[in-house]
C-alpha positions as CSV (number, residue, x, y, z in Angstrom):
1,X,192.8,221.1,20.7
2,X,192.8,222.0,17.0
3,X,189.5,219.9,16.3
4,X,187.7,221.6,19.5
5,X,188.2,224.8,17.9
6,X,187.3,224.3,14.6
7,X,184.1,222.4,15.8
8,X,183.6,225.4,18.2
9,X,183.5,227.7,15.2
10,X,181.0,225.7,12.9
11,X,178.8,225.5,15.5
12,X,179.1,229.6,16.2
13,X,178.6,229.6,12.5
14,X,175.7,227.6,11.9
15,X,173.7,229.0,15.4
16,X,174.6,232.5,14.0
17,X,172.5,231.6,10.2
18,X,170.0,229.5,12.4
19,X,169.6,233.2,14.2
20,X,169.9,235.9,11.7
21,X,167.9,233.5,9.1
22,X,165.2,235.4,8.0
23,X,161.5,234.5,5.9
24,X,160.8,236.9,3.2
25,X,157.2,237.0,1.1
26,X,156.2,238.4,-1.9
27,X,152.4,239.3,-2.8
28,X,150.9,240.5,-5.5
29,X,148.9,244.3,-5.2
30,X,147.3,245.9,-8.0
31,X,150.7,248.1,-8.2
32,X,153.0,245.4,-8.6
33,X,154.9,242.8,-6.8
34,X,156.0,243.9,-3.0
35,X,158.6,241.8,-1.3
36,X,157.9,242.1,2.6
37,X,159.3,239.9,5.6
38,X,157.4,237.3,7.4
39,X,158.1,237.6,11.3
40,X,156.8,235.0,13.7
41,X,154.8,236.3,16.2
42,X,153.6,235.1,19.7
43,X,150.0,234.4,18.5
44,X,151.0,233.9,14.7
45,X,153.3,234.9,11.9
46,X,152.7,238.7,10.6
47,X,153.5,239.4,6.7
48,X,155.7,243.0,7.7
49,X,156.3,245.6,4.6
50,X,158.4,248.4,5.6
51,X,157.4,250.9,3.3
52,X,155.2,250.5,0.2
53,X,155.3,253.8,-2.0
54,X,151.7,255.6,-2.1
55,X,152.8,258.5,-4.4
56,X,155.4,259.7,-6.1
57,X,158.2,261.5,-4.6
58,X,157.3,264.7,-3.6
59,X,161.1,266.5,-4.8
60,X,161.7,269.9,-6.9
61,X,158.5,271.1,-8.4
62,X,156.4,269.0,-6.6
63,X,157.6,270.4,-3.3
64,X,154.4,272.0,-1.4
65,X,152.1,270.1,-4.2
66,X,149.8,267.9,-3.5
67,X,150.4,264.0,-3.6
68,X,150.2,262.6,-7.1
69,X,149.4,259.0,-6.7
70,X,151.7,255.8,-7.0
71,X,150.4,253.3,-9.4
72,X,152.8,250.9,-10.3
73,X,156.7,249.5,-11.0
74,X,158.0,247.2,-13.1
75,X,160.4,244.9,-10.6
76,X,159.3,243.5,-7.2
77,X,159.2,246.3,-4.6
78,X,161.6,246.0,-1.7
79,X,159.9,246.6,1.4
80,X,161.9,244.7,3.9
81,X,163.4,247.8,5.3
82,X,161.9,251.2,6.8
83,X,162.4,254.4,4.3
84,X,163.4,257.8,5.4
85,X,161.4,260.1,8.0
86,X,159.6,262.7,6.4
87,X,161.2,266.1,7.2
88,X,161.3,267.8,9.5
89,X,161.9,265.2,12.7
90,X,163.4,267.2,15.0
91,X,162.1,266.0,18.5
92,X,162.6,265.9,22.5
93,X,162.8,262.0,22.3
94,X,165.3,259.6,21.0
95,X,165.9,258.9,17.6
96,X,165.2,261.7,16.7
97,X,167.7,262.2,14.0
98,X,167.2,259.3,11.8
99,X,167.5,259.8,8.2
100,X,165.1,262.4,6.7
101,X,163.8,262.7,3.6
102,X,161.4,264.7,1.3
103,X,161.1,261.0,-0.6
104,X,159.1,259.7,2.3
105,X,155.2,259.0,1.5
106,X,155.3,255.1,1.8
107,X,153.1,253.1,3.9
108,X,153.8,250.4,6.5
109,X,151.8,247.3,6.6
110,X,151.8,244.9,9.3
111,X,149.3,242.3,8.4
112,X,147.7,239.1,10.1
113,X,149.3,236.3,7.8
114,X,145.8,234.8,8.0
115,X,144.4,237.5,6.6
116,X,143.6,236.9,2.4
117,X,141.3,237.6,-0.1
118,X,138.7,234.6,1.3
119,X,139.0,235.8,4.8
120,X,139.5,239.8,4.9
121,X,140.5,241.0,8.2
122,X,139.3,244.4,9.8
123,X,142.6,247.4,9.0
124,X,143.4,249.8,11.5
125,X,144.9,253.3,9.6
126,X,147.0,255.2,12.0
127,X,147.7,259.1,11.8
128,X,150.6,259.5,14.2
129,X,150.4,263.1,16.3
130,X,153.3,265.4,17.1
131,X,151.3,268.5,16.4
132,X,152.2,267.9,12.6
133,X,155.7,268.3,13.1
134,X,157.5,265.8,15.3
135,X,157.6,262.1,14.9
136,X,157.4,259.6,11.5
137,X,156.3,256.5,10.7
138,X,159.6,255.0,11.3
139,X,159.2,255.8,15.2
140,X,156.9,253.0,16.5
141,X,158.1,249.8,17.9
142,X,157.5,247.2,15.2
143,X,157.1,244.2,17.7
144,X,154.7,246.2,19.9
145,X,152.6,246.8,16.7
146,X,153.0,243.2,15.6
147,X,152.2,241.7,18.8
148,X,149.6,243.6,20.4
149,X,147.5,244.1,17.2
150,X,148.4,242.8,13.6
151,X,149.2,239.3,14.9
152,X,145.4,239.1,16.3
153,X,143.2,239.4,13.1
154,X,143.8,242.6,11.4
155,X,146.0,244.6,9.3
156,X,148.2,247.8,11.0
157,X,148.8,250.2,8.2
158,X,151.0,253.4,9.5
159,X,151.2,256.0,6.7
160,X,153.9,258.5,6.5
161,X,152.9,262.2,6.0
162,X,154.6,265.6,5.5
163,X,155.5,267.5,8.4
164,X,155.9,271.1,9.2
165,X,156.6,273.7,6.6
166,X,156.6,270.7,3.8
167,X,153.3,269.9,4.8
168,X,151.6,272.9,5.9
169,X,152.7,275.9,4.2
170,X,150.6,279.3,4.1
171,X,152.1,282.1,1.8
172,X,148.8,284.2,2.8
173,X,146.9,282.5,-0.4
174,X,147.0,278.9,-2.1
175,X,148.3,278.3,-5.0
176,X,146.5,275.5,-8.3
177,X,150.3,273.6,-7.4
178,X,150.8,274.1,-3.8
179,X,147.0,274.3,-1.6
180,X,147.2,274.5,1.8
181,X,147.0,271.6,4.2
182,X,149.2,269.4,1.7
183,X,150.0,266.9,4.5
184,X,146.7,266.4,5.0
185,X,146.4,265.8,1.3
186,X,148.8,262.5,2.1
187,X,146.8,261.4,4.6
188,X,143.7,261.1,2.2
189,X,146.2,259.7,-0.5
190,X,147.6,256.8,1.7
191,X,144.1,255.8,2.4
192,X,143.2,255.2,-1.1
193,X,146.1,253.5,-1.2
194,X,144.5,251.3,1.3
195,X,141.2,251.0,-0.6
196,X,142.9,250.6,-3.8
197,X,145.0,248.2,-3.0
198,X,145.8,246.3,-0.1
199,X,142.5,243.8,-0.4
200,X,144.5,241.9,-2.6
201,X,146.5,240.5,0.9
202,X,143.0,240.4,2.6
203,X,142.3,244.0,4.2
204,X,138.5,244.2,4.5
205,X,138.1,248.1,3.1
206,X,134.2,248.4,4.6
207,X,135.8,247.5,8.4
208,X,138.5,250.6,8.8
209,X,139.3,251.7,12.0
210,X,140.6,255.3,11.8
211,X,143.1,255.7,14.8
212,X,144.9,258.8,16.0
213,X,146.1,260.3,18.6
214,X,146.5,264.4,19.6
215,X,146.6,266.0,16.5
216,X,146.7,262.8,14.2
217,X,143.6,262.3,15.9
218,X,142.0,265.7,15.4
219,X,143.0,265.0,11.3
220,X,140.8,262.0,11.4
221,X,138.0,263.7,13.3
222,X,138.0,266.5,10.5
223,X,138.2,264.2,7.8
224,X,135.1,262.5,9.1
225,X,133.5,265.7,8.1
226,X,135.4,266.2,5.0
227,X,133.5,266.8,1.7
228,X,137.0,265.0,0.6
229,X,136.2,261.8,2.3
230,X,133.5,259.6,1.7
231,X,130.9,259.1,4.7
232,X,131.6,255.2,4.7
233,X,135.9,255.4,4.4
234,X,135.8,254.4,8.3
235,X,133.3,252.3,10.0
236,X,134.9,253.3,13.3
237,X,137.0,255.8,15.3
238,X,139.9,256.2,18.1
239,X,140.6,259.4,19.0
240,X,143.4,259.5,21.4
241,X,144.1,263.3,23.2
242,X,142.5,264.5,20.6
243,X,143.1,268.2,19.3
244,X,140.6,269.0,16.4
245,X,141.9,272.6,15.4
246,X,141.0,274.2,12.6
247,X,141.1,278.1,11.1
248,X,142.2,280.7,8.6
249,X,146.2,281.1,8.7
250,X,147.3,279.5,11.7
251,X,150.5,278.2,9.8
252,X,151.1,282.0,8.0
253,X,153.5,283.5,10.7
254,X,155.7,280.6,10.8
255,X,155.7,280.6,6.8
256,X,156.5,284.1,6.7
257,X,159.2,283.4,9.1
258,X,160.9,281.0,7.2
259,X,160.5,283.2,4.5
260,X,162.6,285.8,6.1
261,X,165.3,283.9,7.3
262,X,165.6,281.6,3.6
263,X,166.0,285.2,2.1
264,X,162.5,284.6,-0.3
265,X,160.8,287.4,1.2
266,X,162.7,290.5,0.2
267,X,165.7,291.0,-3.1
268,X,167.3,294.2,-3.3
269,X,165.3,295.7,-0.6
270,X,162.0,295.1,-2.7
271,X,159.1,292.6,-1.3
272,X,159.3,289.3,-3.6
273,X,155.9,288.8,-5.3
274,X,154.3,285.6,-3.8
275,X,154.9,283.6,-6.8
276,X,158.2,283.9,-6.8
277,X,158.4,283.1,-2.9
278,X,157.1,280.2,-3.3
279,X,159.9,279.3,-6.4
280,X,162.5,280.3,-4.0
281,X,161.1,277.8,-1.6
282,X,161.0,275.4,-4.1
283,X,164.7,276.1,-5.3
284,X,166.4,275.7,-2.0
285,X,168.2,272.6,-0.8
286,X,166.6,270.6,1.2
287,X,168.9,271.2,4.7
288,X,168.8,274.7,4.2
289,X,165.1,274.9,4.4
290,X,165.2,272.5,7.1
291,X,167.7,274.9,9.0
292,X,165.2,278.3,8.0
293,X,161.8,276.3,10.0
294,X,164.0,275.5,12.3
295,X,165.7,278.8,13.1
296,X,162.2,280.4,12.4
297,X,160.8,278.4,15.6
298,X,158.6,276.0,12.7
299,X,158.9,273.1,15.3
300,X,158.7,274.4,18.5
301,X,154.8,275.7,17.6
302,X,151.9,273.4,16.8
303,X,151.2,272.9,13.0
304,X,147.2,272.8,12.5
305,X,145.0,271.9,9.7
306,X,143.8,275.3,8.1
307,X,140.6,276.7,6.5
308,X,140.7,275.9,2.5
309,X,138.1,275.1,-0.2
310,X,138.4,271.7,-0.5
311,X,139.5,269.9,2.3
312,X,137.8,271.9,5.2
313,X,135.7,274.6,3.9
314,X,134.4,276.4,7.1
315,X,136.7,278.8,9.5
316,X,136.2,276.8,12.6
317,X,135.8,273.3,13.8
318,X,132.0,273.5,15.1
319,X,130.8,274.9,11.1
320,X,132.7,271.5,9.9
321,X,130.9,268.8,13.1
322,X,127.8,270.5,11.8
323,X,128.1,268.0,9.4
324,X,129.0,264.9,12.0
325,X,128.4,261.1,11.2
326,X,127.4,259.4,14.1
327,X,130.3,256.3,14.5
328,X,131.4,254.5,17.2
329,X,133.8,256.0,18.8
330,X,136.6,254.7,21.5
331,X,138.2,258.5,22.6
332,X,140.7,258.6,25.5
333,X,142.7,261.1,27.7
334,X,145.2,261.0,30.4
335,X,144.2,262.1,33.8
336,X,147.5,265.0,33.6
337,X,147.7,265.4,29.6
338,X,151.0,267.8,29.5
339,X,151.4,271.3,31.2
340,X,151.1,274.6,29.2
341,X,154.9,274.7,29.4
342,X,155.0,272.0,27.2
343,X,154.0,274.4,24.7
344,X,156.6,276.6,24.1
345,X,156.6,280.2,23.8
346,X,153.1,280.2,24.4
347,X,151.9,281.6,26.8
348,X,148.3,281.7,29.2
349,X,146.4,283.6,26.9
350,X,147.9,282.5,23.6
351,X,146.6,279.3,24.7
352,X,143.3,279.9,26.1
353,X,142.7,281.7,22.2
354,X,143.9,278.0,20.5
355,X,141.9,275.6,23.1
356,X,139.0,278.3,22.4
357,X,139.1,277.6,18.8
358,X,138.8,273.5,19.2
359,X,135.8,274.5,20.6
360,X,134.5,277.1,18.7
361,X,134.6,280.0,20.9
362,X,136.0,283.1,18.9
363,X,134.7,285.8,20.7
364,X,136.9,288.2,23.1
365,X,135.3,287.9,25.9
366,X,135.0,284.2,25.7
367,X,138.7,284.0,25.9
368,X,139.2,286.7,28.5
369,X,136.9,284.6,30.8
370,X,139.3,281.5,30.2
371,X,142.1,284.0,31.1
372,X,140.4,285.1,34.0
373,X,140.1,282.0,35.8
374,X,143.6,280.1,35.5
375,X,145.4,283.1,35.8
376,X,144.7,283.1,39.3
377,X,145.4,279.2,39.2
378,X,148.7,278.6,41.7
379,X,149.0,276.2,38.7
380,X,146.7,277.5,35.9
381,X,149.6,276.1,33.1
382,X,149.1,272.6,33.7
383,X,145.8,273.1,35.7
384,X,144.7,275.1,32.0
385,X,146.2,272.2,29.9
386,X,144.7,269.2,31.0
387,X,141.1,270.5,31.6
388,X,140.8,272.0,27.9
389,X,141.9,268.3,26.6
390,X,139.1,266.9,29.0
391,X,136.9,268.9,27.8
392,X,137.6,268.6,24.1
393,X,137.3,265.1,24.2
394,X,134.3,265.0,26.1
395,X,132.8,267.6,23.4
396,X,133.2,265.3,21.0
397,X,132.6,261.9,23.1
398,X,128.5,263.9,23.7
399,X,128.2,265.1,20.1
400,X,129.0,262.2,18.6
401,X,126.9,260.1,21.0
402,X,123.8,262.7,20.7
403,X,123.7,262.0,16.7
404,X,123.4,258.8,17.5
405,X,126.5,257.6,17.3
406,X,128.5,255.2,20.5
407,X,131.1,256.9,22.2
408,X,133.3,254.8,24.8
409,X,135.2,256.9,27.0
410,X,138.4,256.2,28.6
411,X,141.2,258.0,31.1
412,X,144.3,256.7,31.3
413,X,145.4,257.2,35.3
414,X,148.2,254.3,35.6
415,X,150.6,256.0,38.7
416,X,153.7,257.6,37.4
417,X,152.7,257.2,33.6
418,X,149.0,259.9,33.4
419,X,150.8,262.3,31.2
420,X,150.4,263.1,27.8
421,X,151.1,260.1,25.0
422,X,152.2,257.9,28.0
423,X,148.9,255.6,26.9
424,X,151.6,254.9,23.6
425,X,154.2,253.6,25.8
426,X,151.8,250.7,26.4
427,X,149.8,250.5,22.9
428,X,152.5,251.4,20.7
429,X,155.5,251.1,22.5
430,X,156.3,254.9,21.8
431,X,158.3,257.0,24.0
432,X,158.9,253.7,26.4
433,X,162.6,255.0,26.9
434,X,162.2,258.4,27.6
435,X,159.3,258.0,29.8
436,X,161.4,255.4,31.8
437,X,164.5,257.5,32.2
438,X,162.1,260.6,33.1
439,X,159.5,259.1,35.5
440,X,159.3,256.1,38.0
441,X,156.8,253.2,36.7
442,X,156.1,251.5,40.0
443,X,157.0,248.2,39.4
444,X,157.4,245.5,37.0
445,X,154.1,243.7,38.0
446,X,152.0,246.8,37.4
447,X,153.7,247.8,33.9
448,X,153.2,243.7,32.3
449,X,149.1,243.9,34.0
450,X,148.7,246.9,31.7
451,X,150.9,246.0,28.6
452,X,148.1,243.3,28.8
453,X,144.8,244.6,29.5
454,X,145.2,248.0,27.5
455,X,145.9,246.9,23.5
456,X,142.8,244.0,24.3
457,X,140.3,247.1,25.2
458,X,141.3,248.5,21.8
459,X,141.5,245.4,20.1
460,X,137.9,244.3,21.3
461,X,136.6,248.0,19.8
462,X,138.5,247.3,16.7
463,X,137.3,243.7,15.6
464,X,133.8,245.1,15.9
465,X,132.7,244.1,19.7
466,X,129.3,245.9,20.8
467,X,131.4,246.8,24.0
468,X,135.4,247.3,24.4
469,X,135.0,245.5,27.9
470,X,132.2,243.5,29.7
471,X,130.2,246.4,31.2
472,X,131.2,249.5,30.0
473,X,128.5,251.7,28.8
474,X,129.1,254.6,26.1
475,X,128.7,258.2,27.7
476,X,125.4,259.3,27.6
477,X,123.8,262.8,27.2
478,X,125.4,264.2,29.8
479,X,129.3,263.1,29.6
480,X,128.6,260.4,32.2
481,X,130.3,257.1,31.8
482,X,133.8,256.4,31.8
483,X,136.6,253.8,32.3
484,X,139.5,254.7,34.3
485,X,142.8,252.6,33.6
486,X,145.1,252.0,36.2
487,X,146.8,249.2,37.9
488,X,148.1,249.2,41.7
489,X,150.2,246.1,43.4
490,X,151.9,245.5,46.5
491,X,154.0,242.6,47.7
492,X,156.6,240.2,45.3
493,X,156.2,238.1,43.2
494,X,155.3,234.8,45.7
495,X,152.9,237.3,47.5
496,X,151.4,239.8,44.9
497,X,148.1,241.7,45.6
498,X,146.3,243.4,43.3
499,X,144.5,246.3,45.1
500,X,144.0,248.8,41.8
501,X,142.1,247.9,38.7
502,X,140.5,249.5,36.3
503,X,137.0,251.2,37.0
504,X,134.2,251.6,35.4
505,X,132.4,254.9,36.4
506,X,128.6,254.8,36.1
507,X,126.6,257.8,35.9
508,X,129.6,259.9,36.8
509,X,131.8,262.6,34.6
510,X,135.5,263.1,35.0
511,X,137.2,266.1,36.1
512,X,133.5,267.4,36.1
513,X,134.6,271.3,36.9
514,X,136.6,271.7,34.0
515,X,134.0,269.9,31.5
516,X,131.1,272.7,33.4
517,X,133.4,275.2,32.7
518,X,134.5,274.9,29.5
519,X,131.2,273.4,27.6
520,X,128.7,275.1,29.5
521,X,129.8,278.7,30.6
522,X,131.8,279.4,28.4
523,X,129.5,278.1,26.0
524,X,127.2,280.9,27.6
525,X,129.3,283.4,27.5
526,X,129.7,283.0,23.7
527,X,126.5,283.1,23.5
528,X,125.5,286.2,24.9
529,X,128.2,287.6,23.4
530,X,126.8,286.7,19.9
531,X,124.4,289.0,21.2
532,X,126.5,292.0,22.0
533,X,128.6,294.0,20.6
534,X,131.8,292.0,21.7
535,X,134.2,292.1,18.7
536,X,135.4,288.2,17.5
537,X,138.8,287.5,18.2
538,X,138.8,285.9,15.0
539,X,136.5,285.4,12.1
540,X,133.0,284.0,12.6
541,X,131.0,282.8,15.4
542,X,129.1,279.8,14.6
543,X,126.8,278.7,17.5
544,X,128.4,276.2,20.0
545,X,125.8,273.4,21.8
546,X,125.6,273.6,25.3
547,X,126.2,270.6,27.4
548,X,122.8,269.6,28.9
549,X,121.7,270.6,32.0
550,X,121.1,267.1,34.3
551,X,117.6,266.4,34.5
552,X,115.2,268.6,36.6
553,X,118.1,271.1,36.5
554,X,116.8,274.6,35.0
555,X,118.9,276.8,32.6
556,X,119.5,280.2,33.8
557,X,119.4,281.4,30.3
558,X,116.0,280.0,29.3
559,X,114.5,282.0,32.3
560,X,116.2,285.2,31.4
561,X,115.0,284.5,27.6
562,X,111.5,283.3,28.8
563,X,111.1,286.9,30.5
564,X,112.8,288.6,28.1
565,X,109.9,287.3,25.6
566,X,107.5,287.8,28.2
567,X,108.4,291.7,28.4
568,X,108.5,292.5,24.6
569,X,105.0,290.3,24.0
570,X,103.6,292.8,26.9
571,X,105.3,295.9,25.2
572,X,103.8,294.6,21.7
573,X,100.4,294.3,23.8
574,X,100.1,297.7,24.7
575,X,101.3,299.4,21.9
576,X,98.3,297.6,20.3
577,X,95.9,298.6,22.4
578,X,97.4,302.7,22.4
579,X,97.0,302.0,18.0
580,X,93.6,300.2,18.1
581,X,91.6,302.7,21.0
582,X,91.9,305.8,18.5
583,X,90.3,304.0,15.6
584,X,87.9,302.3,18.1
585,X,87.0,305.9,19.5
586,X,86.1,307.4,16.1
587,X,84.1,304.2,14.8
588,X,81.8,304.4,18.2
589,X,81.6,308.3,17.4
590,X,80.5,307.4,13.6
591,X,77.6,304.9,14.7
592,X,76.7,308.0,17.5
């Protein structure tokens, strides 16, 4: 009996190393030595490095300042586990309260193990969303990333970035040591990370894919158009829900409100000098400023890239696309995206004033007419929401595609899982558990046909196919031509039937309405606003392109300006005549 047992706990022994035995790998980078872990993968083994330093740590007087880069360390780099979230991470889903950090701008890598300086793989660079306050790099499900994408020719690289007040603070002016946008100033810092160093393990730096999704995604359309970015960084693009917001103080009210409630506004009943703010900012521990943008409502708002003289020097998102580089382009919705009450504390109008802005639309009456219409809405929240991210999308799907860029486009309308980010549950493995406990995914069957088909659609784009699937054609002038992604099954598993699959539509436009409404009349009535003396809700009012009219179909506009023109040339004809009879009269009278 004694022998049984001590043979039954060698063998627990050994199968327990044989199990928790692990591969490690170290490389060589320009930086130094990086030790990473080597995990076996379904279609290969993937070289994993869970958090490569980009820049230095970003603590005491380099709080608020821009990244200064990371160039090197003496010993081999540990990168076999994840570092802290980048503060704050305070969130709806779980996990939310990992360990947070200001020492957080590292990278993670997630590279093809056949991928070396002889054969360079394509590199995906990720910008998570979470309206620049929720969610960190340490989020994502590692073996969705592994399996669905680094483990089939490429490199996955998911930077970290400052969040929230840490990454977008607004005092009301910028400062030599702390400019605006600063987590935008990661962003752009972990990329030439990227270029700098990470072809040593075979990234190809001329075949990166920038990928982001909401307002990750509306970073990466911005810095397309950066001065701060060269024109060749990314040879391609995927915009998930993207939200491309950009303007003058957007962050300043929630600044100012931490302000208040850090006690760095006002001493002895006299206003603080803004110098001296932004010291006292600097001073504070790290949970108590945490605490302030919380209590000041810093995450419950949407953090957006702002106006500055470097980064993104014009006041609204159309000045900046004036500047667009046609790319290709893979962008995708959901068919419900999320309902207005997702944002909160805003309200109709507050909202119709931000979407305006994504598209350029400043002026009052632009956004009264958005009020107008979903106000009467039974409901206008969610009715509001989803057709501004349509349209959004779709503006930049056409612009991009009328410069002569590609632009696939895709909606997401798998039953019980068409809401905003759900498309992650499936690339990414994001929010998997809270959309499962929230929401009933039909069955088993249709969930594993779309864990399959989706990543391949994006892995096709990525690797550099002409076309992400046989057939699809990239929207033309109009908006037309889209994919629509959904599965539908019935019966078991001896006796399944496939009666849903994704679609392609040809010549067709989704949720045509709201794209009409939103980039044609109220493109018009920005317009002839411009030429009134409507006051701008907010500075400037660059023009805003039209969608085109389908062909054959007249503008309404060009026949009021055609008459318009007609009239003055006929008032301009006769006043000539009145000025030239006179003179004509007293040279006839002369010759007399």
């Amino acid at each position: 009996m004694k022998l049984f047992f001590i043979l039954f706990i060698l063998l627990k022994v050994a199968f327990c190393q044989e199990k928790d035995e692990k591969t490690y790998i170290v490389v060589d980078i320009p930086s130094g030595k990086v030790k990473g872990e080597q995990i076996t993968a379904e279609n290969g083994p993937v070289n994993v490095f869970r958090g490569i330093p980009y820049a230095e740590p970003p603590l005491d007087s380099r709080r608020f300042s821009a990244p200064i880069p990371k160039f090197g360390w003496a010993d081999t780099f540990d990168a076999t586990s994840y570092k802290s979230a980048c503060s704050p991470n305070v969130t709806i889903v779980p996990r939310a309260n990992e360990e947070q950090s200001e020492d957080c701008l590292y990278v993670n890598v997630y590279a093809d193990a056949k991928c070396n300086t002889t054969n360079p793989c394509p590199v995906v660079f990720y910008v998570y969303g979470g309206s620049n306050v929720y969610l960190s790099a340490t989020r994502f499900n590692e073996t969705d990333i592994i399996e669905k994408f680094a483990s089939h020719g490429m490199i996955f690289v998911l930077p970290a970035f400052r969040r929230g007040i840490f990454g977008f603070l607004d005092l009301g002016a910028p400062f030599d040591d702390a400019p605006y946008n600063v987590g935008v100033y990661d962003v752009i810092t972990a990329l030439r990370f990227v270029q700098r160093e990470l072809p040593s393990i075979g990234a190809n730096i001329r075949k990166i894919t920038g990928f982001g999704h909401t307002s990750g995604a509306g970073i990466l359309s911005l810095l397309l158009v950066s001065p701060a970015v060269e024109d060749t960084a990314f040879e391609r693009i995927v915009l998930c829900s993207p939200m491309p917001t950009l303007g003058p103080h957007f962050n300043q009210p929630l600044s100012d409100q931490s302000l208040d409630r850090s006690g760095c506004a006002i001493k002895n009943s006299r206003l603080i000098p803004l110098p001296e703010r932004l010291e006292c900012l600097r001073e504070m521990p790290f949970k108590e400023l945490v605490k302030a943008s919380v209590e000041s409502h810093f995450l419950y708002k949407r953090v957006l890239p702002q106006q500055d003289d470097y980064l993104f020097p014009a006041s609204t998102t159309t000045v900046m696309f004036k500047k667009w580089r046609p790319i290709p382009m893979l962008i995708t919705v959901t068919k419900e995206e999320m309902p207005l009450s997702a944002f909160t504390d805003s309200s109709l109008l507050e909202a119709c004033v931000v979407f305006c802005r994504m598209l350029g639309y400043v002026r009052e009456a632009t956004v009264a007419e958005c009020h107008t219409k979903y106000r009467d809405s039974a409901e206008h929240m969610e009715t509001m929401a989803k057709d501004a991210f349509h349209a959004v999308a779709y503006r930049l799907a056409i612009m991009n595609q009328n410069t002569g860029g590609s632009s696939f486009f895709s909606v997401f309308t798998q039953d019980s899982a068409n809401f905003h980010a759900a498309d992650l549950m499936y690339l990414l493995g994001l929010h998997r558990r809270s959309i499962m406990n929230n929401h009933t995914i039909e069955n088993d069957y249709e969930d594993q046909l779309m864990n399959d088909f989706y990543p391949a659609i994006f892995r096709n784009f990525i690797l550099g196919s002409e076309t992400p699937l046989e057939g699809w054609r990239p929207v033309n002038e109009q908006g037309r031509n889209y994919l629509s992604t959904a599965f539908r099954t019935i019966g078991g598993e001896n006796n399944l039937t496939v009666i849903r699959r994704p679609l392609l539509h040809v010549e067709e436009t989704f949720n045509q309405n709201a794209i009409e409404f939103w980039l044609r009349h109220l493109a018009q009535i920005e317009a002839q606003a411009n030429l009134g003396d409507n006051q701008p809700i907010m500075p400037e009012s660059p023009e805003m392109p039209v969608l085109p009219l389908p062909r054959g179909e007249k503008d309404p506009q060009l026949s009021i300006l055609f008459w318009v023109i007609l009239a003055i040339a006929a008032v301009l004809a006769i006043a000539v005549v009145i000025l030239v009879m006179p003179c004509f009269s007293q040279h006839r009278d002369y010759d007399e």
